[in-house]
Each structure stands twice: as C-alpha cells, then as structure tokens.
C-alpha positions in Angstrom: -38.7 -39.6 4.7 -35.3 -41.4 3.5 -35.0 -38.4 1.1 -36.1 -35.7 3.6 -33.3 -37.3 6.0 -30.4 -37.5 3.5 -30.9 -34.2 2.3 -30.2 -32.3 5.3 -27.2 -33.6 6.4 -26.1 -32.4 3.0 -27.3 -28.9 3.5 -26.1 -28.9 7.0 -22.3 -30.0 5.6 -22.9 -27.4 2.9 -23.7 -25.1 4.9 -20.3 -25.9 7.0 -18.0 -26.0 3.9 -19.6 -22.8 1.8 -17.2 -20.3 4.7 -14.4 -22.8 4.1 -14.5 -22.1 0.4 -15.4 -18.7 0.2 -12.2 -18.1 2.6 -10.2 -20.3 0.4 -11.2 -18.4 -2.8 -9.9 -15.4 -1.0 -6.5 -16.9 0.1 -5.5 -19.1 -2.4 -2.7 -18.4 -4.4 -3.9 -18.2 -8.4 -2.8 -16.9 -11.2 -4.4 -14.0 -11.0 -3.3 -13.1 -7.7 0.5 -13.9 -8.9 0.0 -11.8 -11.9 -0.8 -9.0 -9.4 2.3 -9.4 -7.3 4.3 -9.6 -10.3 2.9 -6.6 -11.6 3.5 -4.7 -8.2 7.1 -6.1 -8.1 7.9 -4.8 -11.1 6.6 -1.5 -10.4 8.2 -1.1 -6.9 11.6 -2.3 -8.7 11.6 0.4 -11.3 10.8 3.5 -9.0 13.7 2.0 -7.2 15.9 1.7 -9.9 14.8 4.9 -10.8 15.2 7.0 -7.2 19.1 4.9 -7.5 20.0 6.1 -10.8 18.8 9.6 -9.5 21.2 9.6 -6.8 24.3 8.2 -8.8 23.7 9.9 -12.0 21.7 12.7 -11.2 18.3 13.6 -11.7 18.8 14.8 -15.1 20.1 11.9 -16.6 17.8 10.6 -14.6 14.7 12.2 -16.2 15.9 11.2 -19.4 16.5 7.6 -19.0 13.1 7.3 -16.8 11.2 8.8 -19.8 12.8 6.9 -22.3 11.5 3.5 -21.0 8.5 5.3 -19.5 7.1 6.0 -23.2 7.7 2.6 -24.7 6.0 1.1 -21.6 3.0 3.2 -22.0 2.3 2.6 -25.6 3.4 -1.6 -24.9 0.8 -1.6 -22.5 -1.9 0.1 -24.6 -1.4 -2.4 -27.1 -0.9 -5.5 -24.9 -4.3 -4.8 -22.8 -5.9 -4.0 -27.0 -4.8 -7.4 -27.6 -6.3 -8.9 -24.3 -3.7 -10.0 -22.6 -4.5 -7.2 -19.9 -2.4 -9.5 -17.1 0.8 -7.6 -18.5 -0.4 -5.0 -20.3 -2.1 -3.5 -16.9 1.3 -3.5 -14.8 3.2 -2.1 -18.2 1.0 0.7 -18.0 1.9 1.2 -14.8 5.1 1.0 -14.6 5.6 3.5 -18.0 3.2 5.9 -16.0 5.0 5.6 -12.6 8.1 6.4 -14.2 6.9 9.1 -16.2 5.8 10.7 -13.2 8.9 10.2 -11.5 10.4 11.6 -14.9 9.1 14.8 -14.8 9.3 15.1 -10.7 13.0 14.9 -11.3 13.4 16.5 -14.6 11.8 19.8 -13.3 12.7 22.3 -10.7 9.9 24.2 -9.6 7.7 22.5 -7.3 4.7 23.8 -8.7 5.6 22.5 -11.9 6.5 19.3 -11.1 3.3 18.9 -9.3 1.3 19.7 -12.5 3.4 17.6 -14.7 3.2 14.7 -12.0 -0.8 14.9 -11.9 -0.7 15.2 -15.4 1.6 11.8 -16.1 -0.4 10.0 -13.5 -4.0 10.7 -15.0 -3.5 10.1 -18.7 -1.9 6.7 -17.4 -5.2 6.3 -15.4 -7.4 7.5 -18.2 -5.6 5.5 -20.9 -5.2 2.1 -18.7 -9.5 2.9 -18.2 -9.9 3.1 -21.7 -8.2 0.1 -22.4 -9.7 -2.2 -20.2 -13.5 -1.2 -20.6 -13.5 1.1 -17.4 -13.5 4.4 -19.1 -15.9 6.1 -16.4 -14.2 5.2 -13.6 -10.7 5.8 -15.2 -12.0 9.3 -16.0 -13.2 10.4 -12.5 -9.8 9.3 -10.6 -7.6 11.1 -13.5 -9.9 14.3 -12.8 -9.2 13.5 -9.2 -5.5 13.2 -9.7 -5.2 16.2 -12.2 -7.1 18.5 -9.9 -5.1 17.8 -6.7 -2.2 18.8 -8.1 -3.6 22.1 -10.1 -4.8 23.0 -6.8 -1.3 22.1 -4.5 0.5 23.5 -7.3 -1.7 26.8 -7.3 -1.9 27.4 -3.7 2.0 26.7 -3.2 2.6 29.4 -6.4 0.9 32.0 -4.4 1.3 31.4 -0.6 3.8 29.6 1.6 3.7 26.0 2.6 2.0 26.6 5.7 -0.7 28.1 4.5 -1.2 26.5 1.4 -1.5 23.4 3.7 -4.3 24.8 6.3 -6.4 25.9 3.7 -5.8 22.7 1.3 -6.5 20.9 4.2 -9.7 22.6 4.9 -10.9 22.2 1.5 -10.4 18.9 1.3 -12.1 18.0 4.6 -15.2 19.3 3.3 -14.8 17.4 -0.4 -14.9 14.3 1.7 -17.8 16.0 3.5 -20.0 16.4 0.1 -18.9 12.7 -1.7 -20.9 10.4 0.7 -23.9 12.6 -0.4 -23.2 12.5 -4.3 -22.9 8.9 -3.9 -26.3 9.0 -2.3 -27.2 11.2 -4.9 -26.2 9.1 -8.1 -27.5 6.0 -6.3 -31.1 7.3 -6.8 -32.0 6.3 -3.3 -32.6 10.2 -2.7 -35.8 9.4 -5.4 -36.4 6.1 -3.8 -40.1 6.8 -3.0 -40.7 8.7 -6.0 -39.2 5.5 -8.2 -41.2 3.1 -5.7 -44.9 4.7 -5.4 -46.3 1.1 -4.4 -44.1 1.8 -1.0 -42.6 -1.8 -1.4 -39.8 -2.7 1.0 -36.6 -1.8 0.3 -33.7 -4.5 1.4 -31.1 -3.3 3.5 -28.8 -5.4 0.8 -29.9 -3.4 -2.4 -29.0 -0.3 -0.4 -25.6 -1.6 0.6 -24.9 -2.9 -3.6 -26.3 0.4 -4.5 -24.1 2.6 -2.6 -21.1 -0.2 -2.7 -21.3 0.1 -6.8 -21.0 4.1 -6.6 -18.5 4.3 -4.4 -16.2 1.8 -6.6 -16.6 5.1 -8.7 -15.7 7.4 -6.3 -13.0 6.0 -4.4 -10.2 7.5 -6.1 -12.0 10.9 -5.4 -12.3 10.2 -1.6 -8.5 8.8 -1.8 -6.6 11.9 -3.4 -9.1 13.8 -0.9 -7.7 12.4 2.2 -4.3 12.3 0.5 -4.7 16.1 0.1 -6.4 16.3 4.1 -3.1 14.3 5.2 -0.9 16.8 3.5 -2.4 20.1 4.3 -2.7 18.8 7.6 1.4 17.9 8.0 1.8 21.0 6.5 0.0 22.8 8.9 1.6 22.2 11.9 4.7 24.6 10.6 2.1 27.4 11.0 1.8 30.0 13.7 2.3 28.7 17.1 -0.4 26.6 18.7 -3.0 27.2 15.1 -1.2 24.8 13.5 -1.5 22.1 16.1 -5.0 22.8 16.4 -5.8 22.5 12.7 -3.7 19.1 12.2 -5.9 17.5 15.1 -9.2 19.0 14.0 -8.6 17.9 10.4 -7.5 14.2 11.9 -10.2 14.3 13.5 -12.1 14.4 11.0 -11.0 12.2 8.8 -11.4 9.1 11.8 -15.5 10.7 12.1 -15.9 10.6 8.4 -14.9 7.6 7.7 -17.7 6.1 8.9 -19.6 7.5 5.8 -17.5 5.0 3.5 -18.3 1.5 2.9 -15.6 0.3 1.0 -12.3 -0.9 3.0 -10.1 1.3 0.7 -11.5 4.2 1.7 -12.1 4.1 5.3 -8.1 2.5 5.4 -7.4 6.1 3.1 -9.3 8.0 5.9 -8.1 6.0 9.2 -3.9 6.2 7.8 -4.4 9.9 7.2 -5.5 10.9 10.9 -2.7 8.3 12.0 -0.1 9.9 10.0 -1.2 13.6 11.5 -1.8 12.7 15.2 1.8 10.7 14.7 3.1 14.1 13.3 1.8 16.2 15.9 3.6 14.2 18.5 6.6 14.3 16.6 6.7 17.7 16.9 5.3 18.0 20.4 8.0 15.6 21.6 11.2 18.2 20.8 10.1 20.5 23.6 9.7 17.3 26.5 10.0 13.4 26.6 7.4 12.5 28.8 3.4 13.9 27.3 4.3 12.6 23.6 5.2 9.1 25.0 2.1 9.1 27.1 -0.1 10.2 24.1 1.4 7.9 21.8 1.2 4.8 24.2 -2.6 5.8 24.6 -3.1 6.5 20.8 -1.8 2.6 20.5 -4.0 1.1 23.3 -7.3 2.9 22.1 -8.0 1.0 19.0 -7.7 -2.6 21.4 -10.1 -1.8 23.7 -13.0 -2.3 21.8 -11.8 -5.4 20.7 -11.2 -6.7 24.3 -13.9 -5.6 26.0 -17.2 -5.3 23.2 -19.7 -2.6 23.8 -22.6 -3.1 24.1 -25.7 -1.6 21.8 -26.5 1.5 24.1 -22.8 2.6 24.5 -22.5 2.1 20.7 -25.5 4.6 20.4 -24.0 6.7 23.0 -20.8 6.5 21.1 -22.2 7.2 18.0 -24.1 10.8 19.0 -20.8 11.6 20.9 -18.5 11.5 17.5 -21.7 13.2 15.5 -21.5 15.8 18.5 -17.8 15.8 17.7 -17.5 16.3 14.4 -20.0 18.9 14.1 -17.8 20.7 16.2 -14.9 20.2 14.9 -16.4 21.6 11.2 -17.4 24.8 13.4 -13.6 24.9 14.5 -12.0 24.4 11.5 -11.7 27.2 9.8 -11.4 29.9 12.5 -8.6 27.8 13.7 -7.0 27.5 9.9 -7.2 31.2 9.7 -4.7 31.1 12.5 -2.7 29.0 11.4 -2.2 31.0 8.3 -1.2 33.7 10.5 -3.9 36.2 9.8 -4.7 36.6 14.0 -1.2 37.6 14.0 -1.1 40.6 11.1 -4.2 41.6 12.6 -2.9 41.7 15.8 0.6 43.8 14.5 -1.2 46.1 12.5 -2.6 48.4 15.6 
C-alpha cells in the first residue's frame, strides 16, 4: 500500500511536468537552434549585400562578385558538412547557392533564362547539400521540384505573354497539388493496407498519421514550389482579360485554402494558406483603383473570418456541415477553373472578334 501510494503522486507530478518539458525543449534556446539563426543571418545578409552592390555597382559587377564568393562557398560547404561539422557547412551551402542564384538572376537578361539558370543554381545546391548530409532522396525530389518550375515558367513565358502563361501555370499547378496527397497515400502503402494485413488487425489512427507524416517530409518541397507556382500564376492572372482574370485568381485561391486540408505538415498547409492570402490581397489591390469603399469592406471581412472560429468554437455538426460545404466548393471550383482560365487567356475574346 505505502508503495502503491507514493507512486502515484509521482506519476500524477510526471504527468504534470512531461507538457512543461516538452514545451521547454521546443523553446529553449540551444545551440542548435543558435546555429540556425546564425545560419539564416548570414544568408539574409548576403542577398542583402548582394541586391546593395547590384544597385551601386550594377548588376554586372554584381554577377561577378556574387559568383565569385558563391563558388568558394559551395565547395567550403561540401567539404565542411564531408568533415561533419554540418552546423556551418549547411548555412555555407546556402549562402554560396543563394548567391549563385542571385548571380545569374542578375548576370542574365532574358527572363526566361534567368529563370532556368536560377532553378538550376538552386537545385544542385539542394541536391548537393542532400548528398552531403545523408538525405539524398529527399534532396533529389525538391531539386526536381525547383528545376522543373522554372523549365516550365521559363517555357510558358518564351511562348505566350505573362498573362496567360500565369492562368494556365496556375491551373497546372492547382491540380499538381491535387494528385500529391494521393502519391503520398500511394507510397505510404496504405492503398495495400488490406492486402499487407490479411488477418484484418486494427490499424492505429497513429501509424496512419507517422505513415503519411514521413512521406510528406518527402514531398513537401513538391507541394511548396506547387503553391509557389499556384501563387504566381494566380497574381499573374489577374492582368488578363477583364473580369477572367479576377475569376481565375479567386478560384485558384480558393483552392489552395480547400486543399490544404489534405496536408499534414505545418509547412505546407502555411505554403497553401499564404498563397490564397497573397491572391485574394492582390485581387483587392486591384479592385480598390476603380472605388474605396467594397475593397475596404472585403478586406476588413477577409481579416475578421479567420477569428471567428476561434471566438465562438463550432460545434461537431457545423464542422460536418462545414466540411461537405468546402468539398461542395471545391469541386466546383475545379469544374470552373479552366473555362474561366481560358478567358483569361483571352481566347472568348478572339473567338468572339473573329465573326
């Protein structure tokens, strides 16, 4: 009985301090945390010092001096994180492959050039700073990410205008972030699950969630450049034929805010949510140079809406309710999307002044 009754105040005390220390673990300040920062820092200084030099010594001798310490810093890295001492070799990396980037952004003139030789800086940092730190996989699938966003903005932009590069980029990528939720389910195996399991044992709700959690680590940079690219074509957009463009920017914001929901990891639903902000901000930017009263309404509501969940909690049935309404939503908006692209591109209009 005396041990039965000194144990549980321990558990119970345990039990109090384990959220205590799991917060603290996230909030304290380490050295791994500081070696983050510094790393950040000292990117974030160099584009800096490198968008400054650009402007006071012109983006050719810009280009030049931004590659020069760009290569160094690349193969400096390689060999620190070789060595082990990833905590500066990591940033190194990416500061040489930032400002290698930022070289040949400068350096070039055409735009579709410079978007090629961007993608290409960007994803043989990625794939090298992968290899180097014993995440080759990973590395690999968000330099093909990077690499093949900007083959296909540079393409697109090569052979249309802006415009309409952007509504159909934007279309495009709304349905990439359509198809990775299932690959994830896909590589997961829990498409097999029953075949895998034939005894039909229970499945925990947490070996789904690691499952899917572990893919999407994967994946992320995929779903990131897609919503980047969503977010773009989307801004784009709105220069398009009167009214289409609008329509496309909202229907591809969207969404983005009904896909999320598909994404487990913070990152990417923060990737997702930012893009539709930046779109329905744009729209009312644009909407706001004909009056002064509907944008400020809009934007006032736009900036109440995400509160009132949080001040007033729904409960399980308007959740459900909620839920079928965005399915309801979405599904629509997919059935939109590309008649209303098409306008924006203009084609309603050629079609209409051809007769």
């Amino acid at each position: 009985m005396l041990t039965t009754t000194a144990t549980r105040p321990a558990d119970a005390a345990s039990r109090q301090t384990s959220p205590a220390v799991s917060y603290a673990d996230w909030t304290r300040w380490d050295e791994r945390t500081a070696a983050r920062v510094a790393g950040a820092a000292s990117v974030l200084l160099a584009l800096t010092t490198a968008g400054l030099a650009a402007v006071r010594l012109g983006s050719g001798a810009a280009a030049a001096v931004g590659a020069a310490v760009a290569l160094p810093a690349v193969v400096g890295g390689a060999l620190l994180c070789r060595g082990g001492r990833r905590a500066a070799g990591v940033p190194l990396l990416g500061l040489g492959g930032s400002l290698l980037a930022l070289a040949a952004w400068l350096g070039l003139q055409a735009v579709e050039i410079r978007l090629v030789a961007g993608g290409a800086a960007l994803g043989g940092t990625v794939a090298l700073l992968g290899w180097r730190t014993d995440r080759f996989r990973a590395a690999v699938v968000a330099a093909g990410a990077v690499v093949a966003g900007a083959v296909l903005w540079a393409g697109a932009l090569a052979v249309v205008e802006a415009a309409t590069a952007g509504a159909v980029l934007g279309v495009v990528s709304v349905l990439v972030l359509g198809v990775v939720p299932r690959l994830a389910l896909a590589s997961t195996g829990l498409t097999r699950w029953n075949v895998r399991r034939p005894d039909a044992a229970t499945v925990r709700r947490h070996e789904v969630d690691t499952a899917l959690a572990v893919t999407h680590r994967e994946l992320a940079p995929v779903s990131i450049v897609a919503a980047a690219s969503a977010t773009a074509g989307g801004w784009l957009a709105v220069d398009g034929a009167a009214g289409w463009g609008f329509g496309c920017a909202l229907l591809v914001a969207l969404l983005l805010v009904s896909r999320c929901r598909a994404y487990p990891l913070t990152v990417e639903v923060l990737a997702l949510l930012a893009g539709a902000l930046l779109l329905a901000v744009r729209v009312v930017a644009v909407w706001s140079a004909g009056t002064a009263v509907g944008p400020l309404v809009a934007l006032g509501v736009l900036c109440l809406l995400p509160l009132v969940p949080l001040a007033a909690p729904p409960s399980e049935q308007v959740r459900r309710r909620a839920r079928q309404t965005m399915n309801v939503a979405e599904s629509t908006a997919v059935v939109l999307l590309l008649p209303v692209a098409l306008g924006a591109c203009g084609l309603y209009d050629r079609f209409v002044d051809s007769f």
